[in-house]
N, C-alpha and C positions, 0 to 999 in steps of 0.2 A: 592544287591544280589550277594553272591558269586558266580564264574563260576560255580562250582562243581551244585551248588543248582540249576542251569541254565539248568546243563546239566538233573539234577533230573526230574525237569520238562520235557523236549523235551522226557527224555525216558518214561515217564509216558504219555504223550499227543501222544507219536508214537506205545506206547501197547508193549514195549522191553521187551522181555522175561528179569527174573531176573538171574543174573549170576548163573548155579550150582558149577564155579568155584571161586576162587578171588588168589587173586596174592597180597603178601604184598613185598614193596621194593622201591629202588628209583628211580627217572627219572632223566637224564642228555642231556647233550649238548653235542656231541660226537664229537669231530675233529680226521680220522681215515686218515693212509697213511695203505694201504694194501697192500699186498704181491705182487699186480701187481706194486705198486711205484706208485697207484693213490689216491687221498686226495679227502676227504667227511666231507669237512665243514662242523659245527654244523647241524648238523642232529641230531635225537631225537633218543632217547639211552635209557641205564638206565638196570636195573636187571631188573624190573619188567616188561619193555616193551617187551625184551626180551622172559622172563618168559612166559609173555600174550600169546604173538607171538606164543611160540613153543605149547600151547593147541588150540588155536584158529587154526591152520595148520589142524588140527584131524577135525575143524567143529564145537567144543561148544564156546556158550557164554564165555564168561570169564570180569572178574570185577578185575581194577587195584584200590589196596589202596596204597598211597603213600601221599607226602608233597613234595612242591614246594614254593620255595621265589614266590613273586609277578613280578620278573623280570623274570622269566621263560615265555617263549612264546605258550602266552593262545591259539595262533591259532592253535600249535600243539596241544591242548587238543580237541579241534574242529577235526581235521585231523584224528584224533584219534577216537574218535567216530563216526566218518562219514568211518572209515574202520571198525569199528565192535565193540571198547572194550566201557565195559562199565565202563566212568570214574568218577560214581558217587562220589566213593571214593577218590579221588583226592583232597583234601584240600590245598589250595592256602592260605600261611602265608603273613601275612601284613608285611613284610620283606624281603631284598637280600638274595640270596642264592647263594654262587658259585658252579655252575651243571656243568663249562665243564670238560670234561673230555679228553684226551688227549691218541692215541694210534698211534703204529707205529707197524705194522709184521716185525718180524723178523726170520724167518723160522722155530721160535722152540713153542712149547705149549703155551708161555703165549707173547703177546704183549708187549713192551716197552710203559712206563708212563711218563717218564719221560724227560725233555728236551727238546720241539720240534724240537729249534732254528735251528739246525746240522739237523733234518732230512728231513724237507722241505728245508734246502739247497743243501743238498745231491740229493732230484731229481727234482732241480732246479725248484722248486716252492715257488710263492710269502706266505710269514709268514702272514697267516689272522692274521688282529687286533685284532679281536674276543680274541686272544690267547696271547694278552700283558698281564705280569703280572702272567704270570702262573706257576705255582707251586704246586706239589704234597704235602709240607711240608706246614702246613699253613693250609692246607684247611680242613674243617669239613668235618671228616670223618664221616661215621654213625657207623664203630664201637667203637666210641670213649665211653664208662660206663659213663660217664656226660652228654652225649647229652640228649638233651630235646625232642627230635623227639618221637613223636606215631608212625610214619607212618600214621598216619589219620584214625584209628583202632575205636579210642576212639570217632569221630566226627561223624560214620554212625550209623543211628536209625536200630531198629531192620528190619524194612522195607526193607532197601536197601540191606539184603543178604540174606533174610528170605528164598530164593530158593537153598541157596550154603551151599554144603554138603565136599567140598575140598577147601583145603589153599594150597600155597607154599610159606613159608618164603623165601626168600631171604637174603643173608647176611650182618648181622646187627650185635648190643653188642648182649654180653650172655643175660643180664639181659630181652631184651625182646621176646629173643627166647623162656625164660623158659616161660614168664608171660604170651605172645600169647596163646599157646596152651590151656592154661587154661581158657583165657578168651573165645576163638573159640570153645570149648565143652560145653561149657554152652549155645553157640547159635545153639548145636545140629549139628558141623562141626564136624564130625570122623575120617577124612580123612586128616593128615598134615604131610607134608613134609618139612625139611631143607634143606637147603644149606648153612651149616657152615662158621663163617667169619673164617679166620687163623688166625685171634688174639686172638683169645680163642681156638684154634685150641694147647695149650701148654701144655707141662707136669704139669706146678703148677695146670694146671686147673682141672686133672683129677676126685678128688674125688665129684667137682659139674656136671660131666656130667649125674650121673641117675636122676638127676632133669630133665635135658633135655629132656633126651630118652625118659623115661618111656611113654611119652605121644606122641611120635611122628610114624607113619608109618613108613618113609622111611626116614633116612640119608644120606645124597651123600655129602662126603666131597671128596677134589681133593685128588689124590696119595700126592700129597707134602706135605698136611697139615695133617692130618692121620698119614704118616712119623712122623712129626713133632710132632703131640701130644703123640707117641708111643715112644718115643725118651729113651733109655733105660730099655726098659721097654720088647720089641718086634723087629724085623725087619724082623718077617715072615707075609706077608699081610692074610692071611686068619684067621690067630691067632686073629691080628686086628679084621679087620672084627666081628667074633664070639665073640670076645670080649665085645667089643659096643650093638652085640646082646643082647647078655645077660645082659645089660641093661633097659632091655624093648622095644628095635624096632624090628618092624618085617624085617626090608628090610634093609642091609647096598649097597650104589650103590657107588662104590671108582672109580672117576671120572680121566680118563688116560690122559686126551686131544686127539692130534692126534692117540698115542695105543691104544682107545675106552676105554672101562670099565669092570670091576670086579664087578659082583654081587653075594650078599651071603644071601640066602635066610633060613632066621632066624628061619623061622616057619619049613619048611619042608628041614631044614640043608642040602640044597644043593649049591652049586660054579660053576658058570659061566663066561664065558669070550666071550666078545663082542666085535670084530673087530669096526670101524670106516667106515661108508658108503664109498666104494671109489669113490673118486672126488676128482675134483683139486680146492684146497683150496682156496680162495682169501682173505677171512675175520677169523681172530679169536677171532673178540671182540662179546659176547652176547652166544657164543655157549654152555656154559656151563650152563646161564640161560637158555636157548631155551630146552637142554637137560631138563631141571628139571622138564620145565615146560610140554613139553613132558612126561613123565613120570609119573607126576600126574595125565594127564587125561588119561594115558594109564591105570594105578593103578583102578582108581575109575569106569574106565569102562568093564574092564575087572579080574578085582582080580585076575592078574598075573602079579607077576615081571618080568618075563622074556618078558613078551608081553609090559610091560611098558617100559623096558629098550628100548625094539627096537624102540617102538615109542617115545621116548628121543632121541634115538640116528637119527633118520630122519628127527627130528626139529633141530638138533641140526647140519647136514649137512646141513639143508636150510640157517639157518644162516653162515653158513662157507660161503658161495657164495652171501648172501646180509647183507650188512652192518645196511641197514635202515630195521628195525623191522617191520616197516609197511606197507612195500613189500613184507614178507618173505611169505606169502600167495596166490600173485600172482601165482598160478600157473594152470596147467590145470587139469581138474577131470579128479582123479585115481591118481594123478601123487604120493603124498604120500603113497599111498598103494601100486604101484607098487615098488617103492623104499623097501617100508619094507617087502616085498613079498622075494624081491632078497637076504637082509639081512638076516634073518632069517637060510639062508641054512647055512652062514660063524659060526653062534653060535658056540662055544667049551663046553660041559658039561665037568668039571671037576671034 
């Protein structure tokens, strides 16, 4: 028996509510040196953990699909469900898979990827072995258009999401951005969100993105990558924005990092701007999944963007201060609501 199939059982013998969320994306091995100059050996990671994380902070179920080599560490799938998500959708390939992943803060919006070797020497800490051998070049990326990956989409029976009325993609190729959506309306899911990779985030790409849109809720791609695909085309962001609107989505959310975010509210053509919870930062790796996922279950429970954005942007402060995803919950009742209580008043309507 597969783990997954494992895990199918114990949630059906224990009466688990079924997810009204799910979260499609990857899980990794995360070697993290944070902004304080401390190192968080393989810890479990990934977009979609992430993702989980930032809906599950709000209180709902939520269901992670994704794939994992058989060398991934099944006891984190156990850990994992024994904090809350449900990982029926987790398919385990009768194969390696290289999941770590590799980040170093460097005080500006995105993480460094690359090179450990210089940064654990730099704050004289010993080079895990874990991490021989590693290399950003080389390794299967998932937005490669040849990958073979489902995400594990294609391996759950109607059963296992028959309660989930919202998705968040995660960033993956175009090719199964576009085909997701399609197949998740058929199982009566209304509610999908992306998170654009920037490989397809290019001008050649332009005229396949109303394939995308048309069926998606909300878009949140970062300022860089939006830049990037507007690339003479535009260099006014709300143009952007309205843009893409027009499209077919209703919600553009242009993700700032530490500047917070621009929302452009497609249905009722209004422009927002969303300061960043202020806190002192430690982690930047997950916070832009944790935003997303945020966000979707603000979307779907309240049919407001701007109420979504804020509850994006509170998961996405929890994760700025814990690196492991599956802490980001520890915390005391109220403590997210008070958070987004205070946010709320910084909003800009533009």
């Amino acid at each position: 028996m597969s783990p997954s199939g494992s895990f199918k059982e114990q949630a059906v013998e224990n009466g688990l509510p079924l997810p009204e969320f799910l979260v499609v994306g990857n899980l990794t091995r995360n070697f993290i040196i944070d902004l304080n100059h401390k190192a968080y050996d393989d810890i479990p990671g990934g977009s979609a953990l992430f993702a989980a994380a930032g809906i599950q902070c709000w209180g709902y179920p939520v269901g992670i699909v994704s794939e994992v080599g058989e060398d991934y560490p099944l006891d984190w799938l156990e850990r994992s469900y024994h904090t809350g998500f449900d990982v029926r959708g987790v398919r385990v390939l009768p194969t390696s898979i290289d999941a770590r992943e590799f980040y170093a803060g460097s005080g500006v919006d995105s993480p460094i990827r690359e090179n450990p070797v210089p940064h654990y020497s730099a704050c004289h800490m010993p080079f895990p072995k874990m991490l021989l051998g590693y290399s950003l070049e080389g390794k299967r990326h998932l937005q490669d258009p040849n990958t073979i990956y489902t995400h594990g989409l294609g391996d759950l029976s109607p059963q296992d999401y028959a309660q989930a009325t919202a998705v968040h993609l995660c960033p993956m190729n175009f090719r199964l951005h576009v085909q997701m959506p399609v197949t998740l309306h058929k199982s009566f899911i209304n509610t999908v969100t992306i998170d654009p990779s920037p490989e397809y985030m290019v001008p050649r790409n332009w005229d396949n993105l109303p394939a995308l849109l048309k069926s998606t809720t909300a878009f949140l791609p970062s300022e860089k990558s939006i830049v990037a695909l507007f690339q003479g085309r535009s260099t006014d962001i709300w143009e952007m924005a309205q843009a893409l609107a027009e499209f077919g989505c209703e919600y553009i959310v242009i993700r700032r990092g530490l500047k917070g975010q621009y929302l452009y509210d497609g249905y009722a053509h209004k422009k927002y701007f969303l300061p960043t919870y202020p806190l002192k930062v430690t982690n930047l790796v997950g916070a832009g999944d944790a935003f997303c996922g945020g966000f979707l279950a603000g979307i779907k429970k309240t049919y407001d963007p701007l109420e979504a954005c804020l509850q994006g942007n509170i998961s996405a402060s929890l994760a700025m201060q814990s690196p492991n995803p599956l802490f980001m919950s520890d915390n005391l009742p109220g403590f997210t609501q008070a958070r987004l209580d205070s946010l709320r008043a910084m909003v800009q309507t533009l």
